[in-house]
C-alpha positions in Angstrom: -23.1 -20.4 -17.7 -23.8 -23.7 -18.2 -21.5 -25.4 -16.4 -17.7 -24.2 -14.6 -16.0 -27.3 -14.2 -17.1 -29.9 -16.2 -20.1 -31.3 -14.1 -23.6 -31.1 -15.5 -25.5 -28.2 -15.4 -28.0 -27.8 -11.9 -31.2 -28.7 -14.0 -29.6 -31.7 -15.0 -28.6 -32.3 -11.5 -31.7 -31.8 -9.9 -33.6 -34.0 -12.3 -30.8 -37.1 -12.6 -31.1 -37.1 -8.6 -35.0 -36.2 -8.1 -34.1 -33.1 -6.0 -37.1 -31.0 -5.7 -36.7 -28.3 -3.3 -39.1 -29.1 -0.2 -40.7 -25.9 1.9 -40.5 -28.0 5.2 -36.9 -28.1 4.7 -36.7 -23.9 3.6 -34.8 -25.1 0.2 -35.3 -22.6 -2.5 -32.4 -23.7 -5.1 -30.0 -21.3 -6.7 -29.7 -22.6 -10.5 -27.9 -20.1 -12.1 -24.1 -20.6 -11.7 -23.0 -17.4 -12.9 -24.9 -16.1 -9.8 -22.9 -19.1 -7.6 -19.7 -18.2 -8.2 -20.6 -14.4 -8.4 -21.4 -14.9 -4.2 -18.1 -17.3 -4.0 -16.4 -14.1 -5.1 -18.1 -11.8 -3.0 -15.9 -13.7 0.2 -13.3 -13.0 -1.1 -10.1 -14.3 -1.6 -10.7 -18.3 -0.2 -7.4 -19.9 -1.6 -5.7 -19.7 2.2 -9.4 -20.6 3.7 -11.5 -23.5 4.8 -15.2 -22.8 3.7 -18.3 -23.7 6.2 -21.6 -23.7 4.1 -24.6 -25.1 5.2 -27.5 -25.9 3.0 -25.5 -26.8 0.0 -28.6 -28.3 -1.4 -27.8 -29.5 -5.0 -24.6 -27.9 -5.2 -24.6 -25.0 -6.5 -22.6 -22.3 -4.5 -20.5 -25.2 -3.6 -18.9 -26.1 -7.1 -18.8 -21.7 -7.1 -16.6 -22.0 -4.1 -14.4 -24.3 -5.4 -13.9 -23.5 -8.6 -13.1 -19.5 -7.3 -10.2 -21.4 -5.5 -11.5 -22.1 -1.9 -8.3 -24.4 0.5 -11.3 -27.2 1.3 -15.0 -27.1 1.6 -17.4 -28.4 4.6 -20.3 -28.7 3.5 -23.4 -29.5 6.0 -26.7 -30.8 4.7 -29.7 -32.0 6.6 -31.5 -33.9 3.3 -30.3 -37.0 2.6 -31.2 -36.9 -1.2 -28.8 -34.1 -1.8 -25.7 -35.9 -1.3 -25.1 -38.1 -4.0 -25.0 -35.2 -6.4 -22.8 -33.8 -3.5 -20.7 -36.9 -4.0 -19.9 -36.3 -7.8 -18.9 -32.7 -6.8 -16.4 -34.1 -4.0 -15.0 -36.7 -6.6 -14.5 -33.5 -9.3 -12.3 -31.9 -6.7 -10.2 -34.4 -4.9 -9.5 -33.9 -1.2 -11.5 -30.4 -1.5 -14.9 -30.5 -0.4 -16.5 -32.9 2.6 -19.8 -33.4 3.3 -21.6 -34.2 6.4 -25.3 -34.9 6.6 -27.0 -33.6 9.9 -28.5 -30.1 11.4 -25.9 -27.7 11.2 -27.6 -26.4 14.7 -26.3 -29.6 16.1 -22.8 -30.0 14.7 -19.7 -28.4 15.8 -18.0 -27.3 12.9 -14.9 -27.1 14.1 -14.1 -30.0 14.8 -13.7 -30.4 10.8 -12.1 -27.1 10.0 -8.5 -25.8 9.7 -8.4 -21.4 10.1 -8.1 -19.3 8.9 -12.3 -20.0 8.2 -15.0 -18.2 6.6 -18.6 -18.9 6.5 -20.6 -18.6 2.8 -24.1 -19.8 2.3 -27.2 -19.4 0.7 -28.7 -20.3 4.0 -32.6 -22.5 4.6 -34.9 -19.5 5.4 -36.1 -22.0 8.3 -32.5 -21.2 10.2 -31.1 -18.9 9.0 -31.5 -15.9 11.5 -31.1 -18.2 14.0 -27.7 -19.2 12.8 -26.4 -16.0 12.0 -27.9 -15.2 15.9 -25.0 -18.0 17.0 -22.3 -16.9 15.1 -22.3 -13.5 16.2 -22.6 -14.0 20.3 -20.0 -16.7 20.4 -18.5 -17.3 24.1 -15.4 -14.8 23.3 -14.6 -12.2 20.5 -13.2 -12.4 17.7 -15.0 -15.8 17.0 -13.3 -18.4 15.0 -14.6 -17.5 11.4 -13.1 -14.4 9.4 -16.4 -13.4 7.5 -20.2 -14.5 6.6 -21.2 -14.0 3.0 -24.9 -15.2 4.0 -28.2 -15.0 1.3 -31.4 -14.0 3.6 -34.8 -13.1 2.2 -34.6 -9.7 1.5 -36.2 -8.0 4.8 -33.9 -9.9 6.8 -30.7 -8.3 4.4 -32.2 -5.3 5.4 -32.4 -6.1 9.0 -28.7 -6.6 9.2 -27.9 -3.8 7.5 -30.2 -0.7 9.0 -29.5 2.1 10.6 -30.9 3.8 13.7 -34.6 5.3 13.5 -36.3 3.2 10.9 -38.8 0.1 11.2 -35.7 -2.2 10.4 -33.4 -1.5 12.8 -34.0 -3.7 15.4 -31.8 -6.3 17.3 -30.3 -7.8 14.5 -28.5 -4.4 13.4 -27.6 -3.6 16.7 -25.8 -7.9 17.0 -24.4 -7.8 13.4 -23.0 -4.1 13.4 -21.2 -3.9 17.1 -19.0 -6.7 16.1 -19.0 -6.4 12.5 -19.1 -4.5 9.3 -21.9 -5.6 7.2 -23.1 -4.5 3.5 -25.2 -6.0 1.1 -23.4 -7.1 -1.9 -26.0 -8.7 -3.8 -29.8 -8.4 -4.7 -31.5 -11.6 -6.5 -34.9 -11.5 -7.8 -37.0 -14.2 -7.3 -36.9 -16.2 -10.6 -34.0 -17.0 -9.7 -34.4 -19.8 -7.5 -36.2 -22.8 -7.7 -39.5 -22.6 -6.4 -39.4 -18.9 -7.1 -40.2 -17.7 -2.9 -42.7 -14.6 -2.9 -39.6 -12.4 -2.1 -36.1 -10.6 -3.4 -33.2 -12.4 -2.0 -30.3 -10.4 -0.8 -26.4 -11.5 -0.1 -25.1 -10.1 3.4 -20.9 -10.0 3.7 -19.9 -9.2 7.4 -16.6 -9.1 8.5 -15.5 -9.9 11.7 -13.8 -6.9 13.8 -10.9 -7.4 16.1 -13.0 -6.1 18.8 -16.2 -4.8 19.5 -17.2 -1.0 18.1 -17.7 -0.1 21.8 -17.3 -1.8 25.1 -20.2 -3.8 26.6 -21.0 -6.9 28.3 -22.3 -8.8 25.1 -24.9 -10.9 27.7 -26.4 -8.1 29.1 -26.1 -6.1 25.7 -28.1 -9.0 24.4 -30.5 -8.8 27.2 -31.3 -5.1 27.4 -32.0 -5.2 23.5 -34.0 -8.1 23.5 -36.3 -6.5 25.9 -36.2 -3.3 24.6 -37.2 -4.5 20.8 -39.3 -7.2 21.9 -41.8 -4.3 23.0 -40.4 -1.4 20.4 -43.8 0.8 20.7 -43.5 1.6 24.3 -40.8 3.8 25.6 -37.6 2.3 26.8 -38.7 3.7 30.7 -41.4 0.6 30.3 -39.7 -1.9 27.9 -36.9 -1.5 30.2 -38.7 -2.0 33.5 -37.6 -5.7 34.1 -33.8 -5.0 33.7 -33.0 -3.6 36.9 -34.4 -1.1 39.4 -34.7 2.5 38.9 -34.3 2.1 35.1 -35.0 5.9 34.5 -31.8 6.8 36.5 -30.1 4.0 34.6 -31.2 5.3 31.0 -30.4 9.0 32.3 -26.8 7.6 33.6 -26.3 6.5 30.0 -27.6 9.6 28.0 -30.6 8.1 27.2 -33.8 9.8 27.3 -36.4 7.6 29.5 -39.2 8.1 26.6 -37.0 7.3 24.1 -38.0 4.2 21.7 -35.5 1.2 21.2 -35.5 2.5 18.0 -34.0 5.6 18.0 -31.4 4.0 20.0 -27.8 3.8 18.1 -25.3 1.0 18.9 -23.0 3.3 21.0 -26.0 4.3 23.3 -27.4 0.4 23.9 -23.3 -0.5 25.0 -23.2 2.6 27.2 -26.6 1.6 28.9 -24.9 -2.1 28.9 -22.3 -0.6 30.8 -24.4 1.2 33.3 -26.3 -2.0 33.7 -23.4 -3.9 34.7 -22.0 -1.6 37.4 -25.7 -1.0 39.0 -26.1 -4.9 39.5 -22.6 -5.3 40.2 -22.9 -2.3 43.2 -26.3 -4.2 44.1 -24.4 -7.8 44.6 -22.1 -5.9 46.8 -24.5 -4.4 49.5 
């Protein structure tokens, strides 16, 4: 698909505005728009929905977005050469699409959003774990976007996504599947994009639940799986040692064996410990 609403094709783009994709920045461009608007429909339905995407880059999954219907894009882009072909796209759908140049770690989003909101991008490999980190430990649950239809490198799809017991599953399963339901919809190779990376891309769509899969402190969640991942090797009886005294008793209290490995640990079991974390610092505070 050359083009899906009348503006020139990315290639064209990219060479009318000198828009080579810079590795300092983590820009690897999606050309293909078939592919664009294939991810725009993966969010869904967007015709009642403001869109955040960050890293619009040339344009690509932006034009998708609109053109599959989305209410009004926000579109925030750190490289200042990206936004006059950003421009044309804003002046192709009146009143649709704004664009803000900045860090999307620095900007507050809402304060140019209307909800219902959902997040879709194909996100800088420099930031992206680290934003999808921040929108899934907001202050209070449920946070104020509806879903994430994210592109990560491949290994980091699969990090979201994996299950208990495997070399994956780490503390981004545990973050992304307590308050969410997350699949992979989408696997792009890499000539693809623009440089080509060394890597398969994946697209991640996780949907925000009401409430939590199982009741936990989501600070001390955070903390106890930090720890307990940052050193996965040992057992959790070590790993664990900083969080509170007599750990063992803790792990034991929770149904958790002391030389068990984070792991092996499923979501249910790391919110139970949570929970016996909480009341064993709560009963120490009180003597």
């Amino acid at each position: 698909m050359s083009a899906i609403d009348g503006l020139p094709p990315l290639r064209e783009v990219i060479a009318a505005h000198g828009l080579q994709a810079k590795k300092q920045l983590g820009q690897n461009f999606l050309l293909d728009l078939n592919l664009t608007a294939r991810i725009a429909r993966a969010a869904g339905d967007l015709s009642h929905c403001d869109v955040l995407e960050v890293g619009p880059g040339p344009g690509g999954l932006t034009r998708g977005l609109l053109a599959e219907g989305a209410r009004r894009v926000l579109a925030i882009e750190k490289d200042a050469r990206c936004l006059p072909a950003l421009a044309e796209i804003a002046e192709a759908y009146p009143g649709r699409l704004e664009v803000i140049q900045g860090d999307a770690l620095q900007i507050d989003p809402l304060a140019y959003l209307n909800p219902p909101i959902r997040i879709a991008a194909n996100l800088p490999y420099n930031v992206g774990t680290e934003l999808l980190v921040r929108w899934l430990t907001p202050p209070s649950w449920p946070p104020f976007w509806q879903s994430l239809t994210l592109m990560f490198q491949r290994e980091v799809a699969d990090r979201i996504v994996a299950k208990p017991g495997g070399k994956a599953y780490g503390r981004l399963a545990v973050l992304s599947q307590w308050r969410t339901d997350a699949r992979i919809v989408l696997t792009l190779p890499p000539q693809a994009f623009v440089p080509a990376p060394k890597i398969d891309s994946a697209v991640v769509h996780l949907s925000a639940l009401p409430e939590p899969r199982f009741p936990a402190d989501p600070r001390i969640l955070s903390e106890i799986v930090a720890a307990g991942f940052n050193q996965r090797r040992k057992m959790l009886r070590a790993s664990l040692r900083g969080i509170a005294p007599g750990i063992e008793d803790l792990l034991l209290g929770a149904g958790i064996p002391p030389t068990a490995r984070a792991e092996e640990i499923g979501i249910e079991a790391w919110c139970a410990l949570a929970r016996t974390v909480a009341r064993a610092r709560q009963n120490a505070a009180a003597t």
